[in-house]
N, C-alpha and C positions, 0 to 999 in steps of 0.2 A: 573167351569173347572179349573182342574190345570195350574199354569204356572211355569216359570221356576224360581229360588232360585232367580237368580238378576233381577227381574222383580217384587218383592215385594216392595213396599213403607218403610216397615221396612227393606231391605238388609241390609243399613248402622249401620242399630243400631245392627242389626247381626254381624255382622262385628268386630264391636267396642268390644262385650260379650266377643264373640267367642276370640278375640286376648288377653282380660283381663284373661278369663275363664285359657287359655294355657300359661298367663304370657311372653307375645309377645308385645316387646315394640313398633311397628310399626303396629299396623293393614294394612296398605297397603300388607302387606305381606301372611295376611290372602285373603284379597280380591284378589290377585295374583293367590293365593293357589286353589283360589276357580274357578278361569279363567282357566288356567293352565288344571284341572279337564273337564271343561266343553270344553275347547280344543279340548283335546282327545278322548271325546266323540262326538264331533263333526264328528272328523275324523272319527270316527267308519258310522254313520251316510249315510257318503260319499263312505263308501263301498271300504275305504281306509286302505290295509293291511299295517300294521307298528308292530314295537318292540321297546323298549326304554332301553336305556343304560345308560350308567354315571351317575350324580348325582340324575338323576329324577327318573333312576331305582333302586336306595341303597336306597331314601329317601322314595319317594312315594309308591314303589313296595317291597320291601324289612321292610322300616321301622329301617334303620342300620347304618343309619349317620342321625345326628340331626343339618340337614344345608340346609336353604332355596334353592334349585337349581334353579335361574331366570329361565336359557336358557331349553329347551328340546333338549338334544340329542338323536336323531330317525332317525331307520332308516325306508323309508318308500318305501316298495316294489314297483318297475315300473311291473305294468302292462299293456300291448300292446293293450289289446283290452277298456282298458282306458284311456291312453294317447294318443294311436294310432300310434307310433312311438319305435322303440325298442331304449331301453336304457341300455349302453353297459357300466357294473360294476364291471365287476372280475378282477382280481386282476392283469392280463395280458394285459385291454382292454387300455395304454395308448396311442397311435396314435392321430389325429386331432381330427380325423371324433369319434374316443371313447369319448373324451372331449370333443367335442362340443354336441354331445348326453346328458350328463351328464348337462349342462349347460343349454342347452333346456329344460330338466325336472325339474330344479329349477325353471325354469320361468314356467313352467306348473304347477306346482302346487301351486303355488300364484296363478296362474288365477281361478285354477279349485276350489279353496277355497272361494275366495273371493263372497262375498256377500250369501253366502250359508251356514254359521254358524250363528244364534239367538246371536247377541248382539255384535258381532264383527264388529269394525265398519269400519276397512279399514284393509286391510293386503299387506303389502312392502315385495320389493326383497330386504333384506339387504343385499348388496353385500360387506361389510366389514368384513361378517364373511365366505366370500369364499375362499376355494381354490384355485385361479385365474391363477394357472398352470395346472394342472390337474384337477379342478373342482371333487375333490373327497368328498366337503363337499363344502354346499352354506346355507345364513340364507333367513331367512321367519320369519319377523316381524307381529306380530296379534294386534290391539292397538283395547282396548277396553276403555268408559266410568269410569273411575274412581272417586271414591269417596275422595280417598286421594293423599295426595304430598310428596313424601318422598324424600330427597336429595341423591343422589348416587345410589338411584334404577333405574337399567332400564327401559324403558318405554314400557310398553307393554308387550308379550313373544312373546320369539325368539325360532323358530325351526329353530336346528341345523341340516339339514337335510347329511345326511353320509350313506355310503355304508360299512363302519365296520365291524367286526363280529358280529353275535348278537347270536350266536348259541354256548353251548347251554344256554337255557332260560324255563323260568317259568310264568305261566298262572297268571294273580296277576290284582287283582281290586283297579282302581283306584279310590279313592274317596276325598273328602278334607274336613277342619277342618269344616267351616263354614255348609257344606252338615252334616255333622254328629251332627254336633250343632242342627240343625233345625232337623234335624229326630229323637233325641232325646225330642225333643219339645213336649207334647202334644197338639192337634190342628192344628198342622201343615202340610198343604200338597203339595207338588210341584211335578215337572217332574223329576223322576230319572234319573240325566246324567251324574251317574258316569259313568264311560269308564271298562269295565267288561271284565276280560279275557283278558287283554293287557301281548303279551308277555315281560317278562322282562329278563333282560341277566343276569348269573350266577353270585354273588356277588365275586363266588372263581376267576372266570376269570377275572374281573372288575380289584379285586385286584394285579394280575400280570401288568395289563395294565398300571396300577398306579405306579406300584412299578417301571417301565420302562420309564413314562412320568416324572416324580419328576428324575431321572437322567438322560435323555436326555435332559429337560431345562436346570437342573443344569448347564451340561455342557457347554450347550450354553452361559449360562449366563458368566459364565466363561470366557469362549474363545476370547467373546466379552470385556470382562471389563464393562459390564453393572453397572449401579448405579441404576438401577430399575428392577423390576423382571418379566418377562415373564406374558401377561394377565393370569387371572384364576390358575396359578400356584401352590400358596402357601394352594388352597382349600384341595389339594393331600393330601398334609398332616397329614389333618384331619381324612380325609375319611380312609386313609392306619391306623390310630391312631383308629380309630372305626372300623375297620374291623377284625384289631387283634385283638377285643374281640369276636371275632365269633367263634364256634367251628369247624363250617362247613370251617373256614377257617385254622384254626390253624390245622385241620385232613389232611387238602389238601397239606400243605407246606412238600414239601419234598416227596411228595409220585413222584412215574413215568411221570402223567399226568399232574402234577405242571411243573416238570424239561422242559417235552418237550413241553408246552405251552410255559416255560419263553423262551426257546431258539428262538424260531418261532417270539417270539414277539418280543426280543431283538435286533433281526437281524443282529447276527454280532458283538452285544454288550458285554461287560464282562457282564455274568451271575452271579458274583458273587456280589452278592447286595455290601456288607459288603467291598467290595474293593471301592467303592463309594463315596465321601464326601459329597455326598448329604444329606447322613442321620445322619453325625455328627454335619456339621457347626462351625469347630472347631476354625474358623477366627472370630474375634470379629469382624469383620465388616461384614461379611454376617451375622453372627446370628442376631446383633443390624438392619439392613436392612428385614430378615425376619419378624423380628419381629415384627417391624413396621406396614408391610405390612398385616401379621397375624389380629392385633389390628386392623387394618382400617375396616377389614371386619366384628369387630364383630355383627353389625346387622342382618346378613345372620343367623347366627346362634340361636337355642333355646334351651331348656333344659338346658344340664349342656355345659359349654364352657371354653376344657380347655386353658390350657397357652401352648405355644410354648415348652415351654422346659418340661411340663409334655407329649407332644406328639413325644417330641424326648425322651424321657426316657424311654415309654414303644416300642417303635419303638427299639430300644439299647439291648433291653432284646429280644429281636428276631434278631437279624440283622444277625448273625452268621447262622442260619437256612434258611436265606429266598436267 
């Protein structure tokens, strides 16, 4: 009888191939990859409507940034006649009784998860990555059996659970490196639990979002005088630097539906990217500070990885249209 990929006595040395095979200096990052997958197949499982957005939907869903995403950003539909309680998300619903709704369904779905996914061995409320005012976004730690130790990885995967846009999106199978290793395998049999049909959110819209997050920090970081930069921050950059090689996105800028996207998402904001010093860094000391921070991350990344300033260059060569 089949069983599942990490339920083989060879998984590790899977693990190990699979990370050599893709020239991945951390296999922990495979064995993540491969968690991550069977995650969201989980959830599937559980009869749990969800969509995935940010990093896990350009990398995983898309295939369009070549950057480990730890955390899952999801959103994952409340239903009533599953949770048993209405959970009050739109965009109007702030009041107590809306937030504490919202607050309640993060702890509901750590409980309704827990013990109910194959190999997961405990799952926490991380309430470090909540919204602890409006409860518009709460985490959900999954900590599985690992094989390795890697310094500066998180421990486990974190659903980022949010009530965002995720519309529109596309139909897109999830699967991971080590699953496709072993299916490529001859001999090889296990439980298919790639996660099939997950909606993923439009790579064009992602990229407004982006192009809005990288100058709202900015600013922040600014206004503050920070000597350190905003968590997860500096990822943007990349992603915005990969995204401009897309064509689906380079079509999108500048059309009607770009304009009144960026305006909606801006809120208020200067729409004109290019007024921004986000995207020059013209101060030796934030560039030498990005920089930094840029290099610390390079384990997250694979295939090609460029430098900071090859990602402000071709960012440079668009700024004036976006």
């Amino acid at each position: 009888m089949n069983g599942y990929l990490h339920e083989r006595s060879d998984f590790k040395d899977l693990i190990e191939i699979t990370a050599v095979d893709l020239g991945i200096r951390d296999p922990a990052l495979v064995e993540k990859d491969y968690w991550l997958m069977h995650l969201l197949w989980g959830l599937q499982q559980l009869d749990m409507d969800f969509h995935l957005k940010g990093g896990t939907s350009l990398s995983k869903g898309y295939d369009c940034i070549h950057r480990f995403s730890e955390d899952i950003d999801i959103k994952i539909e409340p239903d009533l006649n599953l949770c048993g309680f209405p959970v009050y998300c739109g965009k109007n619903h702030d009041n107590q009784k809306h937030r504490d709704s919202r607050a309640k369904y993060f702890d509901w779905i750590a409980n309704h998860i827990t013990d109910k996914i194959p190999g997961i061995e405990s799952v926490l409320r991380d309430k470090t990555f909540d919204d602890d005012q409006k409860y518009r976004n709460g985490g959900i730690r999954l900590l599985y059996s690992s094989h390795f130790s890697v310094p500066g990885l998180k421990e486990g995967i974190l659903l980022e659970v949010g009530f965002d846009q995720t519309v529109p999106n596309q139909p897109k199978l999830i699967s991971s490196w080590a699953y496709d290793r072993a299916a490529a395998t001859p001999g090889v049999s296990m439980i298919d639990n790639r996660a099939k049909d997950v909606p993923c959110y439009d790579p064009r819209y992602t990229f407004v979002e982006k192009l809005q997050a990288v100058i709202r920090k900015f600013r922040l970081y600014k206004n503050k005088n920070e000597t350190s930069l905003p968590a997860n921050f500096i990822r943007h950059y990349y992603d915005i630097f990969q995204l401009l090689d897309r064509k689906d996105i380079q079509n999108f800028i500048g059309t009607r539906e770009y304009q009144e996207f960026k305006r909606e998402r801006f809120r208020g904001d200067d729409t004109k990217v290019s007024n921004s010093e986000a995207f020059k860094l013209t101060d030796p000391i934030d560039r030498d500070l990005f920089e930094k921070e840029f290099n610390r991350s390079s384990s997250l990344y694979f295939r090609d990885h460029p430098t900071l300033n090859e990602i402000l260059q071709r960012i440079s060569k668009y700024l004036d249209r976006l």
